[in-house]
BASEKOL-206493 format. One record per residue (C-alpha): residue number from 1; residue in one letter; x, y, z negated. Coordinates in nm, 2 decimals. Layout:
    n  res      xx      yy      zz
  NUM    A       X       Y       Z
...
//
This chain:
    n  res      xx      yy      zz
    1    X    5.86   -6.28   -4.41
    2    X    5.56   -6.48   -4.52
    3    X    5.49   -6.84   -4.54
    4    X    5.25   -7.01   -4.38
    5    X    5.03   -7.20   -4.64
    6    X    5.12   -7.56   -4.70
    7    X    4.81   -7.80   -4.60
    8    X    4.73   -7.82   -5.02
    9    X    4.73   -7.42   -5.06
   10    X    4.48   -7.42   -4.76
   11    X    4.25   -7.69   -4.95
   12    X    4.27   -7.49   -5.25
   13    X    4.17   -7.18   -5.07
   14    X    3.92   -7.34   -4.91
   15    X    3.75   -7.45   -5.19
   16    X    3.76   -7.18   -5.38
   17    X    3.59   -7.02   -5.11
   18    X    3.34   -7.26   -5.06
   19    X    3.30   -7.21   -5.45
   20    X    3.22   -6.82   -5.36
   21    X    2.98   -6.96   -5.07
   22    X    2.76   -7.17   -5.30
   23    X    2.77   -6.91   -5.54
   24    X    2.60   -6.66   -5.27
   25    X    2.30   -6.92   -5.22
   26    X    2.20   -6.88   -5.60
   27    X    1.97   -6.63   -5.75
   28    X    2.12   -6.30   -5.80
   29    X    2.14   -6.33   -6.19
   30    X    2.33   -6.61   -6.17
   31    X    2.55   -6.53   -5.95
   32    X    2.78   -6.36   -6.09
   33    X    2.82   -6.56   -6.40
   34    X    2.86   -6.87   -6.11
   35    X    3.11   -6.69   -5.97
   36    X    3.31   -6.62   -6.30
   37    X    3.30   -6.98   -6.41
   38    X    3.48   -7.05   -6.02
   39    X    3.78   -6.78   -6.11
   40    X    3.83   -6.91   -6.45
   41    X    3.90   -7.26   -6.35
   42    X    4.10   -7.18   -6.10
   43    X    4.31   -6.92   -6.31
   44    X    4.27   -7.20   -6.57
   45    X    4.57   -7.39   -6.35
   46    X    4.79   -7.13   -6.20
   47    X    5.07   -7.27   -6.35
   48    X    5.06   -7.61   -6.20
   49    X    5.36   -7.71   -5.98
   50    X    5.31   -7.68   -5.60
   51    X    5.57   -8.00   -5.65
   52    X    5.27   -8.17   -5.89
   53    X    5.09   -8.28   -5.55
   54    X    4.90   -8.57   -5.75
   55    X    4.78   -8.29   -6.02
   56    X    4.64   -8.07   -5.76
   57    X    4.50   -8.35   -5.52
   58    X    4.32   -8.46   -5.87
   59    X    4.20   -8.09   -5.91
   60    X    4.06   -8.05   -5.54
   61    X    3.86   -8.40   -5.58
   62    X    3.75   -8.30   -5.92
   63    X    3.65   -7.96   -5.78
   64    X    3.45   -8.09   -5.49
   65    X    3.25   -8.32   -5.66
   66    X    3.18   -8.04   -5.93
   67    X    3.06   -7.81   -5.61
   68    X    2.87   -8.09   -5.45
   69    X    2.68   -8.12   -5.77
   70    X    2.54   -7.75   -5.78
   71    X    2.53   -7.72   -5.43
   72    X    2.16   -7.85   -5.40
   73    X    1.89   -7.59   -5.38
   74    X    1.74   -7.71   -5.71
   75    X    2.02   -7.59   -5.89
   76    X    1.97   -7.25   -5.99
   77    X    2.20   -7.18   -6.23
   78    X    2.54   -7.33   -6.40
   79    X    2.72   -7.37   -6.71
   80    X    3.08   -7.35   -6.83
   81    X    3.13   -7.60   -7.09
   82    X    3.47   -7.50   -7.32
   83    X    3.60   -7.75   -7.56
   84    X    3.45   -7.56   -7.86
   85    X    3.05   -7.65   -7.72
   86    X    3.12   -8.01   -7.66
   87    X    3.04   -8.12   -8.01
   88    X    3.23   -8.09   -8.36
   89    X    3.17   -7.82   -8.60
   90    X    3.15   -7.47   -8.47
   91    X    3.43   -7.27   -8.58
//
């Protein structure tokens, strides 16, 4: 039989649709590229702990404010930043 979601799976869910949402406001050429940054950092922490509650929480807050940052209708377009762009010699 299947589970019902826990209350933390459903935040997750939500805001990875919500993610999607946003990403559906945004010109078409970005779009897509918007919408692969939002899979990658989700995939990015698959193999968190459903016990690690105060990891995940962390995540969600992090990921709202991220989303509440290109949610405004000036924001057009979005970049992922890896730890390679930040700075340092390129390799």
């Amino acid at each position: 039989s299947v589970r019902p979601h826990s209350g933390l799976q459903k935040q997750v869910l939500a805001l990875f649709r919500q993610a999607f949402r946003v990403a559906r406001t945004k010109p078409c050429e970005a779009q897509e590229e918007m919408k692969a940054i939002v899979r990658h950092e989700f995939r990015q922490h698959l193999d968190i702990k459903k016990a690690d509650v105060e990891r995940i929480e962390y995540l969600i807050r992090r990921g709202k404010k991220q989303l509440d940052r290109i949610s405004g209708p000036n924001v057009s377009a979005v970049a992922s930043v890896s730890p390679r762009q930040r700075g340092g010699s390129p390799s």
